[in-house]
VMD Tcl script that draws the C-alpha trace (Angstrom):
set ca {
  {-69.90 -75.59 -53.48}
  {-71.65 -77.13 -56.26}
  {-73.67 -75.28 -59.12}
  {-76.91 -76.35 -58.27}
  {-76.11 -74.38 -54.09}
  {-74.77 -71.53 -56.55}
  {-77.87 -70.94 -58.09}
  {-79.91 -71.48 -54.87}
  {-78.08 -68.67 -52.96}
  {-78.31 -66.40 -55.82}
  {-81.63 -66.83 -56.02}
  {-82.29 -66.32 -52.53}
  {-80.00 -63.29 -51.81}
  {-81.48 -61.53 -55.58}
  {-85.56 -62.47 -54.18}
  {-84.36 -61.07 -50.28}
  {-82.81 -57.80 -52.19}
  {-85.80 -57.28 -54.41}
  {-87.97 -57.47 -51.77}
  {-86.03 -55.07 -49.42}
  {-86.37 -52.48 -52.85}
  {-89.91 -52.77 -53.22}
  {-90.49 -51.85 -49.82}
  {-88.86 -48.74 -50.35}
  {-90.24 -48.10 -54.01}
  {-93.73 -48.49 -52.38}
  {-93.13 -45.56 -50.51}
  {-94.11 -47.00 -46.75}
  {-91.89 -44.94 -44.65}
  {-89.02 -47.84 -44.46}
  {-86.87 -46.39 -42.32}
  {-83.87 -47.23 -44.75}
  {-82.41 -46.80 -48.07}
  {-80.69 -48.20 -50.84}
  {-77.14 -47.61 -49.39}
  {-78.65 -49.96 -46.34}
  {-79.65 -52.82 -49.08}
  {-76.30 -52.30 -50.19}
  {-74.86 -52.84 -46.92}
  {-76.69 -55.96 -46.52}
  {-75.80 -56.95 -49.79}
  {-72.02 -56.42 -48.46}
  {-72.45 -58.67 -45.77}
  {-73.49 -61.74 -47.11}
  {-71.01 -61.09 -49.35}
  {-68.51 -61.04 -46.90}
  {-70.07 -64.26 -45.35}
  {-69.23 -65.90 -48.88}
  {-66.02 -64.46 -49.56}
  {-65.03 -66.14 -45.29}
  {-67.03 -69.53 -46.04}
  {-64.93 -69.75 -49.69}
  {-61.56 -69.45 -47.85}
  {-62.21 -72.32 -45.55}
  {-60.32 -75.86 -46.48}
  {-62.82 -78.93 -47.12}
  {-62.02 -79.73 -43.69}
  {-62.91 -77.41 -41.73}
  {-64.84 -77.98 -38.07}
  {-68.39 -76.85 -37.72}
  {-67.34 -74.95 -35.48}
  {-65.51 -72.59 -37.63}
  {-68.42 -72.61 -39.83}
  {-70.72 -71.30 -37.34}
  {-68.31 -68.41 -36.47}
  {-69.04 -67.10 -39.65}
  {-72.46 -67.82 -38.91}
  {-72.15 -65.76 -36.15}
  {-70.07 -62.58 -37.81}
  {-72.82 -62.12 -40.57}
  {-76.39 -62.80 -38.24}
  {-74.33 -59.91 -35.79}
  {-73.53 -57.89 -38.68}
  {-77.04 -57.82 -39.75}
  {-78.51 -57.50 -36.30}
  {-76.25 -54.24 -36.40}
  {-77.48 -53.36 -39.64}
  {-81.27 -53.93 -38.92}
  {-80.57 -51.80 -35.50}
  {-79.58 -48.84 -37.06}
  {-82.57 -48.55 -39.05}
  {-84.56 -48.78 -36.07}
  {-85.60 -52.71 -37.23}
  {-87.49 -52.17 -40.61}
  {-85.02 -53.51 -42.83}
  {-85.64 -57.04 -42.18}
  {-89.12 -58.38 -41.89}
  {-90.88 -61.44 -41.75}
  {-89.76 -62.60 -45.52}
  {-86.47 -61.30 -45.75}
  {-85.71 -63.19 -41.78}
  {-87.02 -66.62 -44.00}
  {-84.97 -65.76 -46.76}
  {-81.85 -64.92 -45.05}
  {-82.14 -67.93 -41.96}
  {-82.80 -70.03 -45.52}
  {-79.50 -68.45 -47.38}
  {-77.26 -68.79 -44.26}
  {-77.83 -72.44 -43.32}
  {-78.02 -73.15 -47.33}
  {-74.01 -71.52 -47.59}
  {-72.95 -72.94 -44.31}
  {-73.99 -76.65 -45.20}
  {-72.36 -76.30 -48.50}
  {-69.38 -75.23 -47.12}
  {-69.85 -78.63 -44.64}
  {-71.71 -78.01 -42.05}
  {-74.21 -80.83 -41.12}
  {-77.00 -79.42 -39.15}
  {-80.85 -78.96 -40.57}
  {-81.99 -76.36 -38.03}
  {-82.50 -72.46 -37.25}
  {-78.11 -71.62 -36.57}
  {-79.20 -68.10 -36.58}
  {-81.39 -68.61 -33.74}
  {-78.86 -68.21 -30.54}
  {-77.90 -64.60 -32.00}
  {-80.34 -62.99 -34.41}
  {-82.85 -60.16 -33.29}
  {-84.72 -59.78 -36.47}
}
mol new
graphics top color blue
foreach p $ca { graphics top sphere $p radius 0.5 }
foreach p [lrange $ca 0 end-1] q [lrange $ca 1 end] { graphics top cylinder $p $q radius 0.2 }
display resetview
């Protein structure tokens, strides 16, 4: 991955996290906490940590398993806090941040590879 997709994703993941905390510091009845950021925070770190072990020439199809494992992780997530941890935004910001890792760790499609699984 090169520096300039580094910066991207940490961008991303730090303006999808902040959001998630302001939610809850504006006092709107979230339905979830800080440990549930947390959790998120744990999954897309995860998603890395599986994306950073695959070789250069890996299929697409492995990459979209891992695609898969995190956009079910989260719908899990977002379930158990009866949907209010991920809105509108943080959906852009994390379809954005998944298909930004995955193509940087080769995969060559452009469009929505959350789609077929996510609920939020």
């Amino acid at each position: 991955m090169n520096g300039s997709d580094t910066q991207k994703l940490e961008a991303l993941k730090a303006r999808l996290l902040e959001g998630m905390t302001d939610y809850i510091a504006d006092g709107d009845g979230s339905g979830y906490d800080k440990n549930d950021i947390q959790k998120c925070d744990d999954i897309l770190r995860d998603f890395m940590k599986r994306l950073d072990r695959l070789d250069d020439s890996a299929p697409e199809t492995t990459i979209l398993h891992c695609v898969k494992k995190a956009v079910l992780d989260l719908n899990a997530l977002n379930d158990s806090v009866g949907g209010s941890l991920i809105e509108t935004d943080q959906r852009e910001d994390l379809c954005e941040y998944l298909l930004l890792a995955a193509q940087s760790a080769g995969l060559k499609r452009n469009d929505d590879i959350t789609e077929e699984w996510r609920e939020w």
